[in-house]
C-alpha positions as a Markdown table, in Angstrom:
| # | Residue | x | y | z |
|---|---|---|---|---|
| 1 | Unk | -74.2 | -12.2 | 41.6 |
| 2 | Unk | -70.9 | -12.6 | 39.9 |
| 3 | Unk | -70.5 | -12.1 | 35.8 |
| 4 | Unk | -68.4 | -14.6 | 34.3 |
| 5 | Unk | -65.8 | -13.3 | 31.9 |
| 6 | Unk | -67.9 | -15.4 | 29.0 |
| 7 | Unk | -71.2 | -13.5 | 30.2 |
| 8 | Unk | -69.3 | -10.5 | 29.9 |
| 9 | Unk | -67.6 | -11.4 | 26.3 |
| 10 | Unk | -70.7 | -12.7 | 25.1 |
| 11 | Unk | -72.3 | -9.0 | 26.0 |
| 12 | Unk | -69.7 | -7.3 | 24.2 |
| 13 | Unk | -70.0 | -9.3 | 21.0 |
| 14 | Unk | -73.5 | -8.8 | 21.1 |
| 15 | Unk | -73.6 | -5.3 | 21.6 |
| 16 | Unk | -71.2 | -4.6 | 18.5 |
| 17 | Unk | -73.5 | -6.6 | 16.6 |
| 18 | Unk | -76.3 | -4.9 | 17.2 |
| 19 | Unk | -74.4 | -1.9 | 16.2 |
| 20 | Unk | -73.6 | 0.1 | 19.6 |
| 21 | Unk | -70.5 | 1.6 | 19.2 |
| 22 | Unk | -70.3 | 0.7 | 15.7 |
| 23 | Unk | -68.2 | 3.5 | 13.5 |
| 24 | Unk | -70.0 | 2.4 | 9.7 |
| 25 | Unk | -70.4 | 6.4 | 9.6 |
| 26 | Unk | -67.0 | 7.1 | 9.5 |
| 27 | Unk | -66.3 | 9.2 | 6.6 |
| 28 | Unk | -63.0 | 7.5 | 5.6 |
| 29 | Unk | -62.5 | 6.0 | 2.3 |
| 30 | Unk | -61.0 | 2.6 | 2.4 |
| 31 | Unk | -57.5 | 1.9 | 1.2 |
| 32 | Unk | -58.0 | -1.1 | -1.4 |
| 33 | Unk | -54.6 | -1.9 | -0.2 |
| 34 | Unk | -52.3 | -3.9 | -1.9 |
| 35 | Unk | -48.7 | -5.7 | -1.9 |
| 36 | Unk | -47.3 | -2.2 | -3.8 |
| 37 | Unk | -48.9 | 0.0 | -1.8 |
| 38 | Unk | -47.9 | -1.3 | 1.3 |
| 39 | Unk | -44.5 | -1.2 | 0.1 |
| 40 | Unk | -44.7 | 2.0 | -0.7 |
| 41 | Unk | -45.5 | 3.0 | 2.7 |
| 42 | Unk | -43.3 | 1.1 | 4.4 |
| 43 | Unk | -39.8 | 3.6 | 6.0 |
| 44 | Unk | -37.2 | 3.3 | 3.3 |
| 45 | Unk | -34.8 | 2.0 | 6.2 |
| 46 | Unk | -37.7 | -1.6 | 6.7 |
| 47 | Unk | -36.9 | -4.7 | 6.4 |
| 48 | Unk | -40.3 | -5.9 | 6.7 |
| 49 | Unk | -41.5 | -8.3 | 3.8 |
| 50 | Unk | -44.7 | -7.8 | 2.4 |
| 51 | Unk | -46.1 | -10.5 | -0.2 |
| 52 | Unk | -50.0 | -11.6 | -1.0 |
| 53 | Unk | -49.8 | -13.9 | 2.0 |
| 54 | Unk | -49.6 | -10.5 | 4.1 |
| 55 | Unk | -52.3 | -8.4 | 2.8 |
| 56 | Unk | -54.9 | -11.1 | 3.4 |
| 57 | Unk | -53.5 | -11.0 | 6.2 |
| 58 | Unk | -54.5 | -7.5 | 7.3 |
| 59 | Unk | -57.5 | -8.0 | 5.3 |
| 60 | Unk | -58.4 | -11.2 | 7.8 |
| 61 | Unk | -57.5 | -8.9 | 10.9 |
| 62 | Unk | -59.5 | -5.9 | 9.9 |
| 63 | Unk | -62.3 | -8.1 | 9.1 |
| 64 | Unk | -62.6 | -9.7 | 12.6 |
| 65 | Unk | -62.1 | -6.4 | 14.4 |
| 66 | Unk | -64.9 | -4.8 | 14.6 |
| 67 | Unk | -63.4 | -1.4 | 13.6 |
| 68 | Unk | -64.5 | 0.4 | 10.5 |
| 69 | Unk | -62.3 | -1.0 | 8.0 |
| 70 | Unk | -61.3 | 2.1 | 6.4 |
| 71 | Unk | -59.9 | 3.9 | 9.8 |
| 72 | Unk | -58.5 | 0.7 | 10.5 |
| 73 | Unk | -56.0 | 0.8 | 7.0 |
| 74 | Unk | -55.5 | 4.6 | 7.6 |
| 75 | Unk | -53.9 | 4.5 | 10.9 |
| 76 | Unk | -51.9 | 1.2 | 9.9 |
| 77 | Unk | -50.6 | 3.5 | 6.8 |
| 78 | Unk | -49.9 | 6.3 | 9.0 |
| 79 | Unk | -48.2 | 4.5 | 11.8 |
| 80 | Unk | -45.7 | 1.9 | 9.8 |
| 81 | Unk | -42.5 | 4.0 | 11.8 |
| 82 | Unk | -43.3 | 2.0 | 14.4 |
| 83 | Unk | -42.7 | -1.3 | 12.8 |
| 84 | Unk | -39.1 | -2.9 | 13.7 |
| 85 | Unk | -37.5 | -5.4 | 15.8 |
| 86 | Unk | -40.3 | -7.1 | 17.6 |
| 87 | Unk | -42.9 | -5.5 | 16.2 |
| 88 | Unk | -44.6 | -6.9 | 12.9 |
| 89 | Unk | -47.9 | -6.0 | 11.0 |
| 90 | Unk | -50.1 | -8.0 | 12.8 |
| 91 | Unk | -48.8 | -6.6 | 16.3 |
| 92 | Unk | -49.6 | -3.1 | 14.9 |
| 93 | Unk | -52.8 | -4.0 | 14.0 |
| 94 | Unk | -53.7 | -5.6 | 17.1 |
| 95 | Unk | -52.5 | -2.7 | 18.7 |
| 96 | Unk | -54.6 | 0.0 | 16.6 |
| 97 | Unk | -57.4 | -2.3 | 17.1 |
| 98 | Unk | -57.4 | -2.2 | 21.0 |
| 99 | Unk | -56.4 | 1.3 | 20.4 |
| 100 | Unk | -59.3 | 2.5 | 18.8 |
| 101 | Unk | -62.1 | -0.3 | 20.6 |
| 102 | Unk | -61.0 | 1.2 | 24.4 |
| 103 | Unk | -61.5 | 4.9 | 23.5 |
| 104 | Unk | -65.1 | 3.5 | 21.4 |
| 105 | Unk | -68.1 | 5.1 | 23.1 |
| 106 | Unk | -69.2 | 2.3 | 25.5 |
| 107 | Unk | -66.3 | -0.4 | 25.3 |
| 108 | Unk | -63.8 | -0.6 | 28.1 |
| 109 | Unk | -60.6 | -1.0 | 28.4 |
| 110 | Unk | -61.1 | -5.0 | 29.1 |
| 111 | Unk | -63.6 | -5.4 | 26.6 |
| 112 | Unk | -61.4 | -4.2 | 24.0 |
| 113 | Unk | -58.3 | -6.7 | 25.3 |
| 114 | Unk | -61.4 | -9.2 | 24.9 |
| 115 | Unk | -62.1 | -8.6 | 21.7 |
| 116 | Unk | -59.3 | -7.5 | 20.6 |
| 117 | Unk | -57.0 | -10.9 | 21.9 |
| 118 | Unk | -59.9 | -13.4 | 21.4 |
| 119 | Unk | -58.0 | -16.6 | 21.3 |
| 120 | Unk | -56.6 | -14.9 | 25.2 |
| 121 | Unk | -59.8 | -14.0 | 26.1 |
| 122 | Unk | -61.2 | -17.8 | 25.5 |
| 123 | Unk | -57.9 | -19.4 | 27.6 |
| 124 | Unk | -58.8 | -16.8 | 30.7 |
| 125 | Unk | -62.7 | -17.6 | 30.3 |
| 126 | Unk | -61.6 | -21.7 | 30.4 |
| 127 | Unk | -59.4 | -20.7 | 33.7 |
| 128 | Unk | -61.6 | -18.6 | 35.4 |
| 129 | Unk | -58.8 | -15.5 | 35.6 |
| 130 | Unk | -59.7 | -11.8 | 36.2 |
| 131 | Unk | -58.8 | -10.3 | 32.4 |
| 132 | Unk | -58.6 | -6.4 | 33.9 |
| 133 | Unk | -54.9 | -7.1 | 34.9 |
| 134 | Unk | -54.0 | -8.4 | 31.4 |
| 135 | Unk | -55.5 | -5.1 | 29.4 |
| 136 | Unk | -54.2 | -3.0 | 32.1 |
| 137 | Unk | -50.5 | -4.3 | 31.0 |
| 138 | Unk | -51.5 | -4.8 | 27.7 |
| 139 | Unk | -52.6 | -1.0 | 27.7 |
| 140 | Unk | -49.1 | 0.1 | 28.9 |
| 141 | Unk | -46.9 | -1.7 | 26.5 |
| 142 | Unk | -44.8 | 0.7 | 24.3 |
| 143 | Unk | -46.4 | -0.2 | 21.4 |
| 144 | Unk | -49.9 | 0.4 | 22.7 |
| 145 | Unk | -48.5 | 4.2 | 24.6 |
| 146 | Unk | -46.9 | 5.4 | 21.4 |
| 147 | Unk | -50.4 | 4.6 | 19.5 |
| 148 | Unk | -52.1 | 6.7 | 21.5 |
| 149 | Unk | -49.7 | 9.5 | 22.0 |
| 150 | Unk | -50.0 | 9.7 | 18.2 |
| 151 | Unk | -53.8 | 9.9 | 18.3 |
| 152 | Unk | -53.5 | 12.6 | 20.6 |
| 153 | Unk | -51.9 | 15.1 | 18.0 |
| 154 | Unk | -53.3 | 18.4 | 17.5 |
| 155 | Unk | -55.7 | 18.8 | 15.2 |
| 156 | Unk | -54.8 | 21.8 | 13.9 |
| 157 | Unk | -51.4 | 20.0 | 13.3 |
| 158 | Unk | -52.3 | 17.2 | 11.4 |
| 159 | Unk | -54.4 | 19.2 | 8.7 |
| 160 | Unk | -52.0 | 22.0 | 8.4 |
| 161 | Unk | -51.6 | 20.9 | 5.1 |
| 162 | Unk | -54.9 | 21.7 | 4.6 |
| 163 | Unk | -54.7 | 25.5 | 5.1 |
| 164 | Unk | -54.1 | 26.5 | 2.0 |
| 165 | Unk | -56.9 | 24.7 | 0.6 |
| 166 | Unk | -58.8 | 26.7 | 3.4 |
| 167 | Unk | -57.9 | 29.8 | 2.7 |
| 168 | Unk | -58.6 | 29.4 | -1.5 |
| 169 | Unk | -62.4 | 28.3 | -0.3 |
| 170 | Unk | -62.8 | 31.3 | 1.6 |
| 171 | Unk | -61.6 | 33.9 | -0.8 |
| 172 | Unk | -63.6 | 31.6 | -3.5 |
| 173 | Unk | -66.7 | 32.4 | -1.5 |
| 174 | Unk | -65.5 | 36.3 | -0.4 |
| 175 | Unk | -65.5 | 36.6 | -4.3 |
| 176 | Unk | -69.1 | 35.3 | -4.7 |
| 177 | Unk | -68.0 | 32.0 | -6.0 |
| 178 | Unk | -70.0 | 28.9 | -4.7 |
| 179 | Unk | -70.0 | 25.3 | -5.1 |
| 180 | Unk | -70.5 | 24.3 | -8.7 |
| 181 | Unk | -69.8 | 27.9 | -10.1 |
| 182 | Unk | -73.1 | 29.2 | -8.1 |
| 183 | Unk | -73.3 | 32.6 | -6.9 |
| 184 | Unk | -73.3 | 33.2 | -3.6 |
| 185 | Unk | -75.2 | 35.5 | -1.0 |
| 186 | Unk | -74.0 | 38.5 | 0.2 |
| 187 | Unk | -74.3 | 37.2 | 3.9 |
| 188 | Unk | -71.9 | 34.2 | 2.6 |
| 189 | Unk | -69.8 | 36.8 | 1.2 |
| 190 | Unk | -69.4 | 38.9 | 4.5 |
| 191 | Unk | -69.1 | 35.5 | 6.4 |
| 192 | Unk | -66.5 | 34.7 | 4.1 |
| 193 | Unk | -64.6 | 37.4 | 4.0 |
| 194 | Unk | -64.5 | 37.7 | 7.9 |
| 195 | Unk | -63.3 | 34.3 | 8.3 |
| 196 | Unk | -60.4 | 34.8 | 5.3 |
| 197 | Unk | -59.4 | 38.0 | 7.8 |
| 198 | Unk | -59.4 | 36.0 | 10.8 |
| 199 | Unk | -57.2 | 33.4 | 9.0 |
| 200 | Unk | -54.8 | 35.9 | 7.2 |
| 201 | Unk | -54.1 | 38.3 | 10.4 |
| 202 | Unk | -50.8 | 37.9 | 12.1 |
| 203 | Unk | -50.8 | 37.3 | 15.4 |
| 204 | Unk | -50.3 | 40.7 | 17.8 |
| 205 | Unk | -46.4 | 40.4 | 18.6 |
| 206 | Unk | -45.9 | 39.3 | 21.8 |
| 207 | Unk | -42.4 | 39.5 | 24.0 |
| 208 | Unk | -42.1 | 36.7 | 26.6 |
| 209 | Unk | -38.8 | 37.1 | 28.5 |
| 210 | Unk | -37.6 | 33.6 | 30.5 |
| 211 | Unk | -34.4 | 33.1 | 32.4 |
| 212 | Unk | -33.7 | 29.9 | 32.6 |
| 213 | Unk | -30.6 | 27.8 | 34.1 |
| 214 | Unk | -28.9 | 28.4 | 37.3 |
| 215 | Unk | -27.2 | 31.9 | 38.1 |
| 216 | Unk | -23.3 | 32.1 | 39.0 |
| 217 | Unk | -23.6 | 31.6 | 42.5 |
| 218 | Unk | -25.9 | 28.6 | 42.3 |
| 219 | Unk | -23.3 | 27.3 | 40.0 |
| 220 | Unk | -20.6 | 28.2 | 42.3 |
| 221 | Unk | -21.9 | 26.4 | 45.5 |
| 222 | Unk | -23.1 | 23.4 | 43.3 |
| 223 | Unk | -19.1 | 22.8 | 41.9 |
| 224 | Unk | -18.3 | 23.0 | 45.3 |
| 225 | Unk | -20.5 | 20.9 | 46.5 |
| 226 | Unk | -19.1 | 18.7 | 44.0 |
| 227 | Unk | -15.7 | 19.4 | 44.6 |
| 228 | Unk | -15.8 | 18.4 | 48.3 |
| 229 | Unk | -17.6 | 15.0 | 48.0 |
| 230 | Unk | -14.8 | 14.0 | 45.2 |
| 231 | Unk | -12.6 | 14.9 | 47.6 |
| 232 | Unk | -14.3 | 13.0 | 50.4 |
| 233 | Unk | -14.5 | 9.7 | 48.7 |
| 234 | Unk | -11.1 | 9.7 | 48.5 |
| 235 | Unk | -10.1 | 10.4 | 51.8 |
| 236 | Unk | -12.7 | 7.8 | 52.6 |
| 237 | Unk | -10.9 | 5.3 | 50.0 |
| 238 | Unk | -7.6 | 6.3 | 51.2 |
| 239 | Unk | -8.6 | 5.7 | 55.7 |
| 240 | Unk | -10.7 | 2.1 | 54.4 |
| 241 | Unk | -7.3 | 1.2 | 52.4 |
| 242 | Unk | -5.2 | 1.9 | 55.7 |
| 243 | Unk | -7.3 | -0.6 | 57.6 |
| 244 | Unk | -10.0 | 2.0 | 59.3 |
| 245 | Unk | -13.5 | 0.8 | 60.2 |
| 246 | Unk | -16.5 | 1.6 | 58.0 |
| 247 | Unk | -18.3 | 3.4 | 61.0 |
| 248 | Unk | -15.3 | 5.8 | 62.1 |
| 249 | Unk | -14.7 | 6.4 | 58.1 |
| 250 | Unk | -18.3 | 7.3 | 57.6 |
| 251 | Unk | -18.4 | 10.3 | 60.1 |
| 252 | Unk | -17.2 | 12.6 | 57.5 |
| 253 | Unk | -19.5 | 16.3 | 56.8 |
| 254 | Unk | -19.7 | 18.3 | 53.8 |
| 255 | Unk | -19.3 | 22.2 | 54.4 |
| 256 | Unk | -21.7 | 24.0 | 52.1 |
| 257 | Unk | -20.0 | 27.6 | 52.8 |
| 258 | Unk | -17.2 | 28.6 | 55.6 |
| 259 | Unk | -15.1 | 31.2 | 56.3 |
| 260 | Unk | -11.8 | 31.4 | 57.5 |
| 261 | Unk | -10.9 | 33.9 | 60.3 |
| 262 | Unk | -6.8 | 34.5 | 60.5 |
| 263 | Unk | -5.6 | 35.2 | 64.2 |
């Protein structure tokens, strides 16, 4: 039996209304974002105009999406480098949108081009048209790659700012101060204390010797490698120019090493 695409749409939608996949436990504050703030985090370089008109906008988008609204302003904030020629707020949207919906627990990568694109997904459903090949393309646009090459950060990378803050909670509790000036346990103490060690060592010195690059000989045979075919293309300009056919002019060889043996 086949699924039509509006079977399948309709299954999508009703799953995310019913809450699978849903990220409404996200610990992420929302952004309350306004026509200043947006500005403000817009590249100094932008020429991107932001007015009322475009934070209802976003606010309409973010709505629709079916993405927790909060992650959704945080990684439009964070990625607003990518904005420029071609590329406005509501394509970055639409792009962190399908972003975040195709790595969602349970959503495909079709599903998310559905839901994502559904004015698209109603035109393909009218026509009858397979909409795998459309996410698939969709999915390997520039926009969409450098989205998800920035997801893909470290960890340990994006909260390095965080370290410090990390280290003062550890020697807070190493000291026997808790949350809300409590006291805390010994065991919390030692924990502490092991953790602020683990944190503050240096790593063991370590030599890693690499030789990279050609040596002198490679580079010597390569140049002459070179040498010779610059040399044979003009010989081989020089014979066509004096009227020689292609096929005699093309039985040329390249000598990669010879020596020559007086009498």
């Amino acid at each position: 039996m086949t699924v039509s695409i509006k079977q399948e749409l309709d299954a999508v939608e009703k799953s995310v209304a019913n809450g699978f996949g849903a990220q409404d436990e996200l610990a992420i504050e929302e952004q309350k974002l306004t026509v200043e703030k947006l500005k403000y985090m817009l590249p100094k370089d932008s020429k991107v105009k932001v007015t009322q008109d475009t934070v209802d906008m976003i606010n309409d988008i973010i709505e629709k999406s079916q993405v927790h609204r909060g992650l959704m302003e945080e990684r439009l904030l964070t990625y607003t480098h990518m904005l420029g020629p071609g590329i406005g707020i509501k394509q970055l949207l639409k792009a962190i949108q399908f972003c975040i919906l195709s790595t969602t627990p349970g959503l495909t990568q079709t599903k998310a081009y559905l839901i994502t694109f559904p004015d698209k997904a109603q035109e393909l459903i009218e026509e009858g048209r397979d909409p795998s090949s459309f996410a698939s393309m969709y999915a390997k646009t520039k926009l969409v790659q450098d989205i998800i090459q920035a997801t893909q950060i470290g960890i340990h990378i994006i909260y390095q700012p965080l370290q410090h803050q990390l280290v003062q909670k550890l020697l807070d509790l190493s000291n026997g101060v808790a949350a809300n000036g409590e006291r805390a346990s010994a065991t919390v103490q030692l924990n502490a204390t092991l953790g602020l060690l683990e944190r503050i060592t240096p790593p063991a010195e370590q030599t890693i010797n690499l030789k990279t690059g050609m040596d002198d000989e490679s580079k010597a045979a390569t140049q002459n490698l070179a040498d010779q075919i610059e040399a044979m293309a003009k010989l081989q300009l020089e014979r066509l120019q004096r009227g020689e056919s292609i096929r005699s002019v093309q039985q040329v060889g390249i000598v990669l090493d010879a020596q020559i043996e007086e009498d």
